[in-house]
C-alpha positions in Angstrom: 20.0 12.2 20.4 21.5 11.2 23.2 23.4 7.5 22.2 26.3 6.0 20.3 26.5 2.2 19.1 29.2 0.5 20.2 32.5 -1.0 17.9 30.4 -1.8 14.5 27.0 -0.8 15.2 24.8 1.9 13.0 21.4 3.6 14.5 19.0 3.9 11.2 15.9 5.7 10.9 13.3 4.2 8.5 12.4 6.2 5.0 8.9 5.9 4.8 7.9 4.6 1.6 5.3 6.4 -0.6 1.5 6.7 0.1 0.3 6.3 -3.1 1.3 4.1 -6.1 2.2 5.6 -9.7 -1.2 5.1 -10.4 -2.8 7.4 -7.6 -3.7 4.1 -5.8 -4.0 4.6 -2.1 -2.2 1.9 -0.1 -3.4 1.1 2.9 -1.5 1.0 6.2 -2.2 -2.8 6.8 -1.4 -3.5 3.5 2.5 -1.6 3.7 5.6 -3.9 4.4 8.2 -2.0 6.4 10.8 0.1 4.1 13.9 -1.6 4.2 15.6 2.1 3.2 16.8 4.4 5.8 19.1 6.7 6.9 22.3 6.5 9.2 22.0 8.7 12.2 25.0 7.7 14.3 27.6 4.7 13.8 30.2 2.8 16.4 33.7 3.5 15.6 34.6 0.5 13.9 35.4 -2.9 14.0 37.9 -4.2 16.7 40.1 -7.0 15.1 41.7 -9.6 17.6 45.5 -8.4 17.6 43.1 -4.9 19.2 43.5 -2.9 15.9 40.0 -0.4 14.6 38.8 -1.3 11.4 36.2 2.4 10.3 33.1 1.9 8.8 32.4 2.8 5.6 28.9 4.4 6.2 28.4 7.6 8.1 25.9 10.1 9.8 23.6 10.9 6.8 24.1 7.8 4.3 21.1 6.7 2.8 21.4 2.8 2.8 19.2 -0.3 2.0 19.3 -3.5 4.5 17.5 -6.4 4.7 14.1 -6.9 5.5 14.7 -8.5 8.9 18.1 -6.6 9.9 18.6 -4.9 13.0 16.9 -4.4 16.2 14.0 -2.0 16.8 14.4 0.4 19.6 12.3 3.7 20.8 15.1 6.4 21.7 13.8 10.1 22.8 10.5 8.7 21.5 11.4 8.2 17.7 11.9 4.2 16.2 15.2 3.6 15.2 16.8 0.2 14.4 20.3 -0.3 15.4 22.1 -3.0 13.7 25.5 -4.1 12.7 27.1 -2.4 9.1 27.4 -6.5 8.1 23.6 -6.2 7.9 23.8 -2.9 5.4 23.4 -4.1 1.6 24.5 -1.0 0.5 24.6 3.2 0.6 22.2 4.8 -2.1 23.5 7.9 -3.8 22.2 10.7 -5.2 21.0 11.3 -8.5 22.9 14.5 -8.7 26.2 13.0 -7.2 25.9 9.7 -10.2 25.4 12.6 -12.6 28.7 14.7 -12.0 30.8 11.2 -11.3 29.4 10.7 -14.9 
């Protein structure tokens, strides 16, 4: 991919969400909402206060995060959807079940 957000900007691509249900129900494409899980595929370098300082973000390349259902702005880059949106709009990173299991 050719583009980097700018200051505190993150580019997300979507996690589709399951076909079926746990009960082998087949969901229909009209009947899907839009996951609201994805992935982080590049981010901004940080948040410029006024007195000119950097603030990081605290996602990165690879974070699986959750945002709200309405966050971000959809855009087609090298013909793939992304959404790029600000890291205010992230509710938060999803870990791993194996990485909760050794913090354990």
């Amino acid at each position: 991919m050719h583009f980097r957000p700018l200051h505190d900007h993150v580019v997300v691509r979507r996690i589709e969400a399951e076909e079926k249900t746990s009960g082998g129900i087949i969901i229909p494409d009209t009947a899907k909402e839009k996951p609201q899980e994805g992935e982080v595929v590049a981010v901004g370098s940080g948040a410029r206060a006024d007195d000119g300082t950097v603030t990081p973000l605290d996602v990165q390349a690879g974070d699986r995060i959750l945002f709200g259902k309405w966050s971000g702005t959809e855009v087609k880059i090298d013909g793939e959807e992304l959404l790029i949106m600000k890291e205010s709009d992230i509710l938060g990173v999803v870990e791993a079940a194996e990485a909760l299991k050794k913090a354990a």
